[in-house]
C-alpha positions, 0 to 999 in steps of 0.5 A: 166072557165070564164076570171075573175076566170082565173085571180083570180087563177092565181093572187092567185098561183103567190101571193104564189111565192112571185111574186109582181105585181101578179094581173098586170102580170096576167092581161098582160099575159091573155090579150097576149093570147087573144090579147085584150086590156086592156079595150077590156079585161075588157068588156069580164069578164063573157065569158068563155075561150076555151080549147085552152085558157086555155091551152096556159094561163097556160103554160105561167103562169107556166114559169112565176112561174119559174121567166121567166120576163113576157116581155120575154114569151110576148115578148114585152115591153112598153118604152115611149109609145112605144111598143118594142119586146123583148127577152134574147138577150137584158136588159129589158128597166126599167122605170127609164130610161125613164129620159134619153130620157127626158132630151134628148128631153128636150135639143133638144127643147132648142137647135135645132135637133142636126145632129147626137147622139149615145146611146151606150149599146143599147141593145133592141134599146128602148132609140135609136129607141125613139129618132129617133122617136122624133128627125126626122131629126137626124142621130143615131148610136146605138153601143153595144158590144154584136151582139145578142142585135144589132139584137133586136135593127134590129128589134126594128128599123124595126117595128118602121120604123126608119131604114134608120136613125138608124146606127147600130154598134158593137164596145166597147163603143165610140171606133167605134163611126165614128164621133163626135156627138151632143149628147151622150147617155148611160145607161151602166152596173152599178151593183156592184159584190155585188148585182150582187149576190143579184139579184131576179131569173127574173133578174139573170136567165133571163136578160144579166149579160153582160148588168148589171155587172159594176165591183166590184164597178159598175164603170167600164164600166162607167168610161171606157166610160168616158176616152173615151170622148175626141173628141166624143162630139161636142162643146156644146154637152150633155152627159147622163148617168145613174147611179146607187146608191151611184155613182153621186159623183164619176161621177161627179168627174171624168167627171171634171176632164176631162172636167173642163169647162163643166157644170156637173149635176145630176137628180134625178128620180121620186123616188128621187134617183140619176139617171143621170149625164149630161156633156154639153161642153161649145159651 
């Protein structure tokens, strides 16, 4: 069986399952096997894959049938260019929160490399570990809740070669941050029970609800966070957080109300939905 026939049958069984984007998951999981690029891959069409190939493409295809995410069975996944190991322990880092890190970037350049910032829920360390990469002269803390995710983070930060600038701490939201920092960066559980229930298998089965599950309304871990911000955030500092449908104006709303003097903002994504809320105190 020659790679281009691999790919057909295989983009053909996941066509079936209702899986989208079959032809790029196939392409992801063949290029894993053999560990080729994409352009490398597409120059070896015609060659035919050995036994061993074989067997192992197949058995990966049949656990992606089974919804497992395809970044989980290649444990990898791209963030902002970036490549990141991945597996259960964390979310998997979705495009749209590639926003977060831009306007991150975005307020630095205007403002100088702040001396310290802190991602709380940092799950994999994606957002974290980026903004280390970027910012070189800052100290970051990475704070999450869950051990299991921290350990991701560990790893995450070892590969990119920013451990020694990235503190690592297990605490509720901004309770253990151990100082007030220039920038503060979230992107919190904020699934209503609702859609909770709604969820596609690959999320459902697969991904933390630990990471996901926002309350009844999707609010709670938000607006816990919220409350906690008094003296965590240094004059003229930036807070971002992502956000989920329908929820800007009540963000927004509570972040005036603990802030008055602060100027509160939301941005759209490339979709143009609401997807993040920024606070920056008056210097």
């Amino acid at each position: 069986m020659t790679l281009t026939e691999a790919l057909r049958h295989a983009r053909e069984m996941l066509a079936a399952h209702q899986i989208e984007d079959a032809g790029l998951e196939v392409e992801l999981l063949l290029r894993h096997v053999l560990g080729k690029s994409r352009a490398e891959l597409y120059l070896e069409l015609n060659r035919e894959l050995d036994a061993h190939e074989q067997v192992t493409y197949w058995k990966l295809i049949e656990r992606r049938l089974g919804h497992e995410p395809t970044a989980y069975i290649t444990g990898r996944r791209e963030f902002f260019g970036l490549d990141f190991y991945l597996d259960r322990r964390a979310l998997i880092p979705r495009p749209e929160t590639e926003l977060l890190v831009e306007k991150a970037l975005e307020w630095a350049a205007g403002h100088g490399e702040p001396d310290a910032v802190c991602e709380v829920g940092t799950g994999s360390g994606a957002v974290a570990v980026t903004l280390a990469r970027y910012l070189h002269h800052s100290r970051v803390y990475a704070i999450d809740i869950s051990s299991d995710a921290l350990e991701v983070t560990a790893e995450n930060c070892r590969r990119h070669g920013v451990e020694d600038r990235v503190k690592l701490i297990q605490g509720s939201l901004l309770e253990s941050l151990p100082e007030p920092v220039h920038l503060i960066i979230a992107n919190l559980p904020y699934l209503t029970h609702k859609e909770m229930r709604e969820l596609a298998p690959e999320v459902a089965v697969y991904e933390p609800a630990l990471a996901l599950d926002g309350g009844e309304n999707g609010l709670d871990v938000i607006m816990a966070l919220c409350d906690q911000l008094a003296g965590k955030l240094l004059p003229g500092g930036l807070l971002l957080l992502e956000i989920g449908a329908g929820q800007a104006e009540a963000v927004t709303e509570r972040l005036r109300q603990l802030e008055p003097k602060a100027e509160v903002r939301v941005s759209p994504d490339l979709s143009g939905h609401e997807r993040v809320v920024s606070l920056k105190l008056a210097g």
